[in-house]
C-alpha positions as CSV (number, residue, x, y, z in Angstrom):
1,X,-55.9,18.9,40.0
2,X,-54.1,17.9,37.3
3,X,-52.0,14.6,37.2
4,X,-48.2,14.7,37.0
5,X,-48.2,13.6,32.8
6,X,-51.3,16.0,32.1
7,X,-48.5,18.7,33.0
8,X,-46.0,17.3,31.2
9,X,-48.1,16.9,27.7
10,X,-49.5,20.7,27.7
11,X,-46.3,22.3,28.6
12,X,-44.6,20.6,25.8
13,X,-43.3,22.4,23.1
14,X,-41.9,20.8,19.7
15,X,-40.7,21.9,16.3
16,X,-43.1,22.2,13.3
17,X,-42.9,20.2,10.5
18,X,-41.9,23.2,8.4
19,X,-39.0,23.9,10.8
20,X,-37.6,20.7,10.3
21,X,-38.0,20.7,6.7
22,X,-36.1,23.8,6.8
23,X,-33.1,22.4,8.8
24,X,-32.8,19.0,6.5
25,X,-33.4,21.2,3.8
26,X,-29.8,23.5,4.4
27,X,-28.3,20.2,6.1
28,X,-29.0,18.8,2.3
29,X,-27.1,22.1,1.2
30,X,-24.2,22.2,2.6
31,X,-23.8,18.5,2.3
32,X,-24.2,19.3,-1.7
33,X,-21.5,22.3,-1.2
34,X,-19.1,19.8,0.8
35,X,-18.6,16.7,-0.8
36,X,-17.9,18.3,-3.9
37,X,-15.1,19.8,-1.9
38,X,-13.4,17.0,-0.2
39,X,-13.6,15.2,-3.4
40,X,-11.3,18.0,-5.0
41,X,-9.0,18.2,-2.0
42,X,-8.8,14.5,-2.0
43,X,-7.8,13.9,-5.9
44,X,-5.2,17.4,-5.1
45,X,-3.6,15.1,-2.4
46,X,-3.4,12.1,-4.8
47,X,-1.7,14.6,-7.2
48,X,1.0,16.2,-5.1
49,X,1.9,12.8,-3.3
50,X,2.5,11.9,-7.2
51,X,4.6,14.4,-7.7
52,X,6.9,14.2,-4.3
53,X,7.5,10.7,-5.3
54,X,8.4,11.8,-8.3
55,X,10.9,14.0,-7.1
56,X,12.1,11.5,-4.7
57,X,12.8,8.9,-7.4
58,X,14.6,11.7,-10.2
59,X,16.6,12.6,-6.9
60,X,17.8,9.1,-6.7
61,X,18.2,8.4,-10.0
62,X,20.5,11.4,-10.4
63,X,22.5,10.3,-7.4
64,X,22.8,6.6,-9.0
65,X,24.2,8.6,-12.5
66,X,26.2,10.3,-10.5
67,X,28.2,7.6,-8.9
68,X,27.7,5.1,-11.5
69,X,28.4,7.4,-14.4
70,X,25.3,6.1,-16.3
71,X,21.8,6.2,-15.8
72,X,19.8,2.9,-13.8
73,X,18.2,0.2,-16.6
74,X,15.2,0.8,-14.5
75,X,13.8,2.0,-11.3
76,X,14.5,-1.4,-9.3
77,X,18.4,-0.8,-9.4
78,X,17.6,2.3,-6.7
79,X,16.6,-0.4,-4.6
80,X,19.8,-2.6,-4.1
81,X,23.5,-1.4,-3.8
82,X,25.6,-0.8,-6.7
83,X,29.5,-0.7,-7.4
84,X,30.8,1.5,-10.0
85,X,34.4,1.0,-11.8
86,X,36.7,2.4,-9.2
87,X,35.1,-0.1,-6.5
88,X,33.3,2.1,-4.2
89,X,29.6,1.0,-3.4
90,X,26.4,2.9,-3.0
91,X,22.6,2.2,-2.2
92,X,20.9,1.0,-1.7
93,X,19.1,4.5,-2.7
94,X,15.6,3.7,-1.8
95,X,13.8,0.9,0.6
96,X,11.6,0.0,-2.2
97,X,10.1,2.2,-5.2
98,X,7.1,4.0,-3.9
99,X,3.7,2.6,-4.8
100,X,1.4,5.2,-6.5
101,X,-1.4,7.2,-5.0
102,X,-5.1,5.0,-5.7
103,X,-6.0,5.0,-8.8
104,X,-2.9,5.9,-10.4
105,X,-0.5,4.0,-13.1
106,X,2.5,2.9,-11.7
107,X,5.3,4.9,-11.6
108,X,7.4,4.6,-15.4
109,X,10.9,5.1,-15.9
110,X,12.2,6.0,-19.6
111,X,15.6,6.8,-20.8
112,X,17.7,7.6,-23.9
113,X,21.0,7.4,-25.1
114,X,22.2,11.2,-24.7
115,X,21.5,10.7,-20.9
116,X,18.2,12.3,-20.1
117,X,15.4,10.7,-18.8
118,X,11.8,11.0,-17.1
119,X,9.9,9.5,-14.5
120,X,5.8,9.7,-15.0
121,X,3.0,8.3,-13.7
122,X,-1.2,9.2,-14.7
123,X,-4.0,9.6,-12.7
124,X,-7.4,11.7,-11.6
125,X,-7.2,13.4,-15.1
126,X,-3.2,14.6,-15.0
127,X,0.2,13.3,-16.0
128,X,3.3,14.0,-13.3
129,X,6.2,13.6,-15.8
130,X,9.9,14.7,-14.4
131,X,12.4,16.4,-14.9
């Protein structure tokens, strides 16, 4: 008669060493075929929270031309109220001007005398410049 672990041992059954070489081997695959992935899908969100931010700050500095009747010195006048000439007051536009995605250049405001202007900021290989 055979004792209780005797059993146990010879009615064991276990992967090969081959077998698991084969399962690290496609784990290490699709871990090559996935990071490069999320990487890309992580500098896309960096890029399209640049450009919403973007948007958000031409939005307000078109709201500030409009009631002022001239464009902001820079992008810190959307963040406090403002009177124009016939006394009525607006703003403030924005809490505070939106802090770039990681990595990126802060977010630069440029304007010329006929009345245009851009917002921009650089990053992961790209330029958001609007409008």
């Amino acid at each position: 008669m055979m004792s209780f672990w005797k059993k146990k041992v010879l009615g064991q059954r276990g992967f090969t060493l081959i077998e698991l070489m084969i399962v690290v081997a496609i784990i290490g695959i699709l871990a090559a075929i996935a990071i490069p992935l999320y990487a890309n899908i992580q500098a896309r969100a960096r890029v399209a929270k640049a450009q919403a931010d973007a948007r958000t700050l031409v939005s307000a500095v078109s709201m500030y031309s409009a009631h002022m009747g001239s464009l902001p010195a820079d992008l810190a006048a959307l963040n406090s109220s403002a009177t124009n000439l016939a006394g009525q007051t607006i703003g403030p536009l924005m809490p505070s001007t939106p802090a770039p995605p990681g990595g990126w250049a802060v977010y630069s405001y440029t304007s010329t005398g006929t009345g245009t202007f851009t917002v921009s900021s650089s990053g992961d290989g790209t330029t958001v410049t609007l409008p």
